[in-house]
C-alpha positions in Angstrom: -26.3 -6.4 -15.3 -23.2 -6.1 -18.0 -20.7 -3.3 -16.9 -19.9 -0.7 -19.2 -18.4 -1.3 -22.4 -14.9 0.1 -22.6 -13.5 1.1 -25.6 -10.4 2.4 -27.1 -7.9 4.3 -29.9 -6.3 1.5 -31.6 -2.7 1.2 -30.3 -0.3 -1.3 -28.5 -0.4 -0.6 -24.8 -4.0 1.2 -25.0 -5.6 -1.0 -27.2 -4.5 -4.0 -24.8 -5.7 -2.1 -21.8 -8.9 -1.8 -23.2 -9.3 -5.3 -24.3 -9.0 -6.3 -20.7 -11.5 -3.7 -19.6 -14.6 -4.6 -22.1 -13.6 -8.6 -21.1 -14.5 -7.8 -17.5 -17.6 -8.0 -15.2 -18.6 -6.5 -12.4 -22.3 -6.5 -11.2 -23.0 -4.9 -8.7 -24.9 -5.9 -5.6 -26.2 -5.4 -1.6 -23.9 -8.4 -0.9 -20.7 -7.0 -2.6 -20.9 -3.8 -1.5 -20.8 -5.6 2.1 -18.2 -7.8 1.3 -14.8 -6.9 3.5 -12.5 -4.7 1.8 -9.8 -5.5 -0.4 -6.4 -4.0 0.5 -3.3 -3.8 -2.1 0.2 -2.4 -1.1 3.4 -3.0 -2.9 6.3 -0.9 -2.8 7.9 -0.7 0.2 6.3 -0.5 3.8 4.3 -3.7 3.3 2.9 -5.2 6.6 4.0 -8.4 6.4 1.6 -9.1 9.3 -1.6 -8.1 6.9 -0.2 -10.1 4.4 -0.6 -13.5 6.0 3.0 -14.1 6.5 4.0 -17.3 8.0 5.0 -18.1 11.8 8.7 -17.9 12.7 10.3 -20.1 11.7 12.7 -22.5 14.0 15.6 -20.8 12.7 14.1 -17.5 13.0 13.3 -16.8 16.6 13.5 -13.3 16.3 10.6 -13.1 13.7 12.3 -11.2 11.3 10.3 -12.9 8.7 7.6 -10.4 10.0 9.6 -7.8 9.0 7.9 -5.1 6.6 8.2 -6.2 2.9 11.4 -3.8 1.8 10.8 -4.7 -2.1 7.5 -6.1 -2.9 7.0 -5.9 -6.8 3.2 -6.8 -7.5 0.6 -6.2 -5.2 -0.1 -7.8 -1.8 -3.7 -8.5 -0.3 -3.2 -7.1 3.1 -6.1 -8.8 5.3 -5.1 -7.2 8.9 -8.0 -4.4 8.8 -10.4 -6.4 6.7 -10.0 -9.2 9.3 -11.1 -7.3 12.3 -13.9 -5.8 10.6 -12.3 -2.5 9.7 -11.9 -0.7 6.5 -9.0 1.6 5.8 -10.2 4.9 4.6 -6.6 7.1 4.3 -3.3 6.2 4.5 0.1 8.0 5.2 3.4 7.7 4.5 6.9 9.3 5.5 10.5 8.1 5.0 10.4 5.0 7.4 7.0 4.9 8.9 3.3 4.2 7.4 -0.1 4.9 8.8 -3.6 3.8 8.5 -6.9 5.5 9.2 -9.8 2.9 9.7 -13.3 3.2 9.2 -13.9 3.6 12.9 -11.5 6.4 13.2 -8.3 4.8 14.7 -4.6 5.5 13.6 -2.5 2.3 13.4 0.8 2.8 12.4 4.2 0.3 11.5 7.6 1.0 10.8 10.5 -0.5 7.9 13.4 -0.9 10.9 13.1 -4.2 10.3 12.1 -5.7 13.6 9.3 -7.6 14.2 7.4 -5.3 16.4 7.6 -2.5 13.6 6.3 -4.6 11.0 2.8 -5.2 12.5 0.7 -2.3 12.5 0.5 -0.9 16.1 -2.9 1.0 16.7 -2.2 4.5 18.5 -3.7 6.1 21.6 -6.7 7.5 20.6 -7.3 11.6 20.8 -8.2 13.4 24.1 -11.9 14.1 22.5 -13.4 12.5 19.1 -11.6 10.6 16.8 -9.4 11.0 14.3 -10.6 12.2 10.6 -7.7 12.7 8.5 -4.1 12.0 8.8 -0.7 13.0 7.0 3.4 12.2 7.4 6.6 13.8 7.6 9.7 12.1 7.1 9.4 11.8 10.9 6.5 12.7 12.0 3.0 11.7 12.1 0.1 14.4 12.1 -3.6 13.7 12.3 -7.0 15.9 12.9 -9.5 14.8 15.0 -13.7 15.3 14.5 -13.3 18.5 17.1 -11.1 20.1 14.9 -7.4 19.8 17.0 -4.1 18.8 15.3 -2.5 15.8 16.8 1.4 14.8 16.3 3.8 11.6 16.9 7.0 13.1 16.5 10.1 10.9 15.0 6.9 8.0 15.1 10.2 6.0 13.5 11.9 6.3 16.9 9.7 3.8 18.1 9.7 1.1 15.8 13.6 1.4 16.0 15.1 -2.4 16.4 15.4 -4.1 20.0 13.7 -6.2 22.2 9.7 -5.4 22.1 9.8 -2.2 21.3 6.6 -0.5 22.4 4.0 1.7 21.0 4.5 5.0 20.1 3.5 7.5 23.1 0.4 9.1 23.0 0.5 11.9 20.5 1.0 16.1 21.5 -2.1 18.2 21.0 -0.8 21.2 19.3 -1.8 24.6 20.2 -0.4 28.2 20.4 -1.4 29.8 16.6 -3.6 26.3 16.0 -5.7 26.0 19.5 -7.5 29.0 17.6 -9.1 26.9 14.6 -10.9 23.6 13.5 -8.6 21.7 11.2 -10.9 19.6 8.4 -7.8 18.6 6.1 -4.0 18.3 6.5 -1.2 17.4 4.2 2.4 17.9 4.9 6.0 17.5 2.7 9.4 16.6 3.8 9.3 19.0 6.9 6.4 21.5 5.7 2.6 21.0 6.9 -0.3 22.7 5.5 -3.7 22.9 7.7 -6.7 23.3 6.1 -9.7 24.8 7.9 -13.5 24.7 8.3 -13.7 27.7 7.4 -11.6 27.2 4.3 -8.2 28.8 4.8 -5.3 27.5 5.4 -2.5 27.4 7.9 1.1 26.6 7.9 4.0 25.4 9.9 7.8 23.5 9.6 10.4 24.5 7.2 10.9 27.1 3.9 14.1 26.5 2.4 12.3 26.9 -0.8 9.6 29.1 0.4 7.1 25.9 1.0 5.4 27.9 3.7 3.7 30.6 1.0 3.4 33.3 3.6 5.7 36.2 1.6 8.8 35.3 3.4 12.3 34.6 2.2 14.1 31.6 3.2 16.5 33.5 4.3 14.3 35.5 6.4 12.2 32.7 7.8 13.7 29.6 8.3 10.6 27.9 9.4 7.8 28.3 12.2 7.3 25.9 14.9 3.1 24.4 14.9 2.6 26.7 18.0 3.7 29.3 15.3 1.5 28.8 12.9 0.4 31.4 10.1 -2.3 32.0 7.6 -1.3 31.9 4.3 -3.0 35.4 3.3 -1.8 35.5 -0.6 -5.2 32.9 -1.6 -8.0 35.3 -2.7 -10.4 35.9 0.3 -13.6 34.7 0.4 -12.8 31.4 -1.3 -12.3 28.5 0.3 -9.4 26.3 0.2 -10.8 22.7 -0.7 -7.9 20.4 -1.0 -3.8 21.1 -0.9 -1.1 18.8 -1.5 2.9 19.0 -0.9 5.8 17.8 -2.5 9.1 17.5 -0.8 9.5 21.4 -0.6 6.4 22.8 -2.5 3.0 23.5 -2.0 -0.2 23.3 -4.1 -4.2 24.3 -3.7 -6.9 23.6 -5.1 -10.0 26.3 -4.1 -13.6 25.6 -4.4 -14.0 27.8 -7.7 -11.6 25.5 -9.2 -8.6 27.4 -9.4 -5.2 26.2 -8.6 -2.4 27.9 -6.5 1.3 26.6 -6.3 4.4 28.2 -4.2 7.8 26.4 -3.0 10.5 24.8 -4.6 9.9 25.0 -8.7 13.8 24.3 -9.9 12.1 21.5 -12.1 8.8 23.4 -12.7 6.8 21.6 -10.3 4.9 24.2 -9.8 2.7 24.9 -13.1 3.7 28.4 -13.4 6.5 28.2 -15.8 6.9 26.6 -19.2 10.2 25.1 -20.8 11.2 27.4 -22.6 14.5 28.8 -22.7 13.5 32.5 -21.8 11.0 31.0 -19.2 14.0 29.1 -17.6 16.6 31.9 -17.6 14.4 34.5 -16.2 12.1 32.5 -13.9 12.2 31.9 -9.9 13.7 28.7 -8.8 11.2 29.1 -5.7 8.1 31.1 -5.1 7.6 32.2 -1.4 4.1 33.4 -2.0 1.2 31.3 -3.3 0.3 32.2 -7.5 -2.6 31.0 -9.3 -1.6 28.6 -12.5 -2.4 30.1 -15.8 -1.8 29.4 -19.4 -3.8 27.9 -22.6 -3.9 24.5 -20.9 -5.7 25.5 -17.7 -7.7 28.6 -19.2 -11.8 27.4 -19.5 -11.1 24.4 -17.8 -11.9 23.8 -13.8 -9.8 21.6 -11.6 -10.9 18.4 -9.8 -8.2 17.0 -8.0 -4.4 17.5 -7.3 -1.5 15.9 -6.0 2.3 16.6 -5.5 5.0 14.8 -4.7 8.6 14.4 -5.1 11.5 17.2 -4.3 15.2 17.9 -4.5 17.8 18.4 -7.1 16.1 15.4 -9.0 12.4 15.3 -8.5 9.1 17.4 -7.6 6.4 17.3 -9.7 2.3 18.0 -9.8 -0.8 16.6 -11.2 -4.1 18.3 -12.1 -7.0 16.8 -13.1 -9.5 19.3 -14.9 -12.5 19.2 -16.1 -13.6 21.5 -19.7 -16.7 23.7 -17.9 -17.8 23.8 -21.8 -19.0 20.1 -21.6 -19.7 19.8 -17.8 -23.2 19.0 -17.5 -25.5 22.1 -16.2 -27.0 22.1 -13.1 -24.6 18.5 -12.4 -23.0 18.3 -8.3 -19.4 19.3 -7.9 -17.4 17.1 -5.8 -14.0 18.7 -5.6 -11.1 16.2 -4.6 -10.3 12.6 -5.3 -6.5 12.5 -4.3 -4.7 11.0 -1.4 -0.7 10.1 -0.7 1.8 12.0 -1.4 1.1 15.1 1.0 -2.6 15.5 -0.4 -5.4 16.7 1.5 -8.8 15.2 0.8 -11.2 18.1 0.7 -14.4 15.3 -0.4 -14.9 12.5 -2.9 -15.8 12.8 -6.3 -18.1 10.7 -7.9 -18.0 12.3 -11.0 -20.2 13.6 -13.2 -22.2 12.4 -16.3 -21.2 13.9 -19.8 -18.4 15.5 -18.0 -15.2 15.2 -20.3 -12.0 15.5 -18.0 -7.9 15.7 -18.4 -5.1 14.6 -16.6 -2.1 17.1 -16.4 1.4 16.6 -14.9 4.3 18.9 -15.1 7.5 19.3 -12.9 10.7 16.7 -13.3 10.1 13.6 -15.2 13.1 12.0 -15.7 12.1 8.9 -14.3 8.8 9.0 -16.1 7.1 10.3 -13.7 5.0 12.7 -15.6 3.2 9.7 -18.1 4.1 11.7 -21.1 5.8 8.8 -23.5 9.2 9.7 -22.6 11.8 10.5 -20.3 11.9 14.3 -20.0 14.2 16.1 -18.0 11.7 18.7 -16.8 8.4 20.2 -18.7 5.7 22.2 -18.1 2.4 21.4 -18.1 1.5 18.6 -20.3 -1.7 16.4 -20.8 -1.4 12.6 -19.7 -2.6 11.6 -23.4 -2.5 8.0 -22.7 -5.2 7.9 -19.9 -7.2 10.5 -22.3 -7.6 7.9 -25.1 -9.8 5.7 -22.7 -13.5 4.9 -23.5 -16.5 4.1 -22.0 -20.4 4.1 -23.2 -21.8 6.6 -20.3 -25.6 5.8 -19.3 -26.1 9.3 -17.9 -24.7 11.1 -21.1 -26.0 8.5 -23.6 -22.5 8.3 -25.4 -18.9 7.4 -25.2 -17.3 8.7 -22.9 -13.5 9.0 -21.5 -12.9 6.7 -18.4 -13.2 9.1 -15.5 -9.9 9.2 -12.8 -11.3 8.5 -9.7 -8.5 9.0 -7.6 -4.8 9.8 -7.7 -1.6 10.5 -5.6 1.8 11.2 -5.9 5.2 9.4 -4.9 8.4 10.9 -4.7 9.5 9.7 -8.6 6.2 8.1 -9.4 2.4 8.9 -9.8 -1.3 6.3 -9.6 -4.3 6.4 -10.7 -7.4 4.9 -10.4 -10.3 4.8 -12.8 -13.7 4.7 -12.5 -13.7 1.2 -14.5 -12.0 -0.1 -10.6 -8.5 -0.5 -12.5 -4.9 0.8 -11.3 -2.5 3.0 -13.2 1.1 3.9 -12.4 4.3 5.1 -14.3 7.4 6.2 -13.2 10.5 5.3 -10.9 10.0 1.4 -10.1 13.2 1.0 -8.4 11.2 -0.7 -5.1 8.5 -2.0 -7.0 6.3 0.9 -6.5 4.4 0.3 -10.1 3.0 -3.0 -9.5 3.9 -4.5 -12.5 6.3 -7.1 -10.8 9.7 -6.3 -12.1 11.7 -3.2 -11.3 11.6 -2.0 -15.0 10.0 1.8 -15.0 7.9 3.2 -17.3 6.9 6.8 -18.8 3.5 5.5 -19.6 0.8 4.9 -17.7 0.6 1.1 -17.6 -2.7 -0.9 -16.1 -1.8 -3.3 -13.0 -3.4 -6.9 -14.2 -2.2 -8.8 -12.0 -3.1 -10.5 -9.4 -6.6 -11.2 -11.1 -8.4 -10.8 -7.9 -7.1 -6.8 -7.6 -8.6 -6.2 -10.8 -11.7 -7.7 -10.3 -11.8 -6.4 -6.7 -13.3 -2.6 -8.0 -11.1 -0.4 -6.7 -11.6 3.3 -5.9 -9.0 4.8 -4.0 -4.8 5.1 -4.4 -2.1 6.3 -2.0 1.3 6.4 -2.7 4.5 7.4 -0.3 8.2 8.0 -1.6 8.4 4.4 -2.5 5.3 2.7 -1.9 1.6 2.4 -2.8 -1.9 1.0 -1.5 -5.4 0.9 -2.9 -8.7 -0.2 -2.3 
């Protein structure tokens, strides 16, 4: 069967983009949907290992040509998973260390030290009981839930992948109890030293450090420094009765997404990451730098619309910003199912998996710093509020459901610290931003304030793909 046209507004990059969609085909069959999975990484953090990299070589005992990929500018099919029968189903990032969650609910983890024993990915102990369902990085620490509901952690996982002779695997991880022993954990996400816990139930729990009021429990940085994980506390400023369905962290602030669609941000907002603020010159002079209490977005741009999915990254004097993908409930289909979240990377917490919904007409929004281009607005802005990703908007497709054209729906998303992905439900790859490591894809180190389509290599976009993760400097899908 012919895929769905794709269409577009006439201009330069869009118009190409487009072109390239309509000219490809994907059918879609029992024996491709069993076909191994197709892995992508670029950036940095790249397994050399899962890339097929050659033996040592004679002048190269040490196997440093193993070593993780520190600059790798287009995308690399990483086989090690796929190869053992495995598929990847989340991945983590934190300032030196990456992790994989498999199919079969294993953690494998690698580090960027540069040996050769940190650039294969290690697979962890498993958890006392279960396995393990969702995972999530410091900069130096690795956190993951298991099926029974307990929080698991590798603290400084870097440590371990530090350069010597055979350096072994990381130590089994801590089970963490005190304020968490009390709850089942579905979800986590977690920023530079912040972690959010999400729960069955649907509230949510925090831990680490407020500096910038990243915890959202009412206090003051300089009245709470942080709370150890056996400290835990209940972030009590949500509305009751609504459950949390999906948060995501920058470097110092905090977002959530509930399951009636609103949004709630608190942390750091010196660049307006947080979508509470606009750009204005009275809005900048009188508002917070830093909310330590959570506050539900509001505004023209988010009024009669419901959100989707969300994603954060970023922080500092020269970064932190959000994404918001909303849907207009004037066009949403009645009676159509709701699958909340379809973000991953960057601190998010994947509440579900969207599969989107016919008729539905949807909008990506960014606000926050973009002076790398991080916010897909055309240009280089210093900070902004909210503002709509018009480029991704102007997208077409003939939708069977709906009987009409259609915009492309974003079918996943994530956040890096100075650049942002997307993927759309056509299977094709999106980034814009900071490029400096090659975290766009595009093959060069030039970065862009538009979101730009990854085409090549030819087999990753012909390989449908549905999911994106990003870290501070790197990025995976499949």
């Amino acid at each position: 069967a012919m895929s769905l046209r794709r269409l577009a507004a006439l201009g330069g990059g869009v118009a190409a983009a487009a072109a390239a969609l309509q000219a490809e085909r994907r059918p879609c069959t029992a024996s491709a949907a069993a076909a191994p999975q197709r892995l992508w990484c670029w950036g940095r953090l790249v397994p050399s290992a899962g890339a097929s990299a050659p033996p040592p070589a004679d002048d190269d005992p040490a196997g440093t040509a193993s070593a993780p990929r520190l600059k790798e500018r287009s995308p690399v099919d990483v086989s090690f998973w796929s190869a053992q029968g495995l598929r990847v189903e989340q991945m983590s990032f934190g300032a030196a260390h990456a992790a994989a969650l498999d199919d079969r609910g294993n953690v494998w983890a690698w580090g960027a030290n540069g040996s050769a024993g940190g650039a294969t990915p290690t697979r962890l102990a498993p958890p006392p009981r279960g396995k393990y369902t969702s995972l999530t990085s410091t900069d130096g620490s690795l956190y993951a839930v298991t099926s029974g509901g307990a929080v698991l952690r590798w603290a400084n996982l870097c440590d371990s992948f530090a350069p010597g002779p055979g350096p072994g695997a990381p130590p089994p991880p801590a089970v963490l109890g005190g304020n968490l022993a009390g709850i089942a954990a579905a979800g986590i996400s977690a920023g530079s030293s912040h972690v959010l816990v999400r729960s069955t139930a649907g509230q949510l729990y925090v831990f680490g450090g407020n500096e910038r009021g990243q915890l959202g429990v009412g206090a003051m940085p300089d009245e709470l420094e942080g709370l150890l994980a056996e400290q835990a506390q209940q972030v009590s400023g949500l509305p009751p009765g609504i459950k949390v369905v999906q948060t995501a962290c920058g470097r110092a602030h905090s977002v959530a997404l509930l399951a009636d669609g609103t949004v709630y941000s608190w942390g750091d907002d010196r660049n307006l990451q947080l979508g509470v603020r606009d750009d204005s010159i009275k809005s900048l002079k009188r508002g917070a730098q830093f909310l330590s209490s959570p506050t539900r977005l509001s505004g023209t741009w988010i009024e009669g619309k419901r959100a989707l999915a969300i994603a954060a990254g970023g922080g500092g004097i020269e970064g932190g910003h959000s994404v918001f993908l909303l849907e207009d409930t004037n066009s949403r289909a009645q009676n159509s199912p709701h699958q909340n979240s379809r973000a991953q990377g960057g601190g998010s917490d994947e509440g579900g998996r969207g599969g989107g919904v016919a008729g539905r007409v949807e909008e990506l929004w960014a606000c926050g710093h973009g002076r790398w281009g991080q916010l897909g607005n055309k240009a280089y802005t210093h900070i902004s509020g909210p503002i709509r990703v018009s480029t991704l908007a102007k997208l077409r497709e003939w939708d069977e459901g709906a009987k009409q054209v259609m915009p492309i729906r974003i079918t996943s998303l994530s956040c890096g610290d100075r650049h942002t992905a997307a993927v759309l439900s056509s299977g094709n790859i999106f980034t814009w931003g900071w490029n400096e490591a090659g975290q766009l894809g595009s093959g060069n180190v030039q970065g862009s304030h538009t979101p730009g389509m990854i085409k090549a290599p030819a087999e990753l976009r012909l390989s449908r793909v549905s999911r994106v993760a990003c870290g501070p400097n790197s990025t995976c899908a499949w």
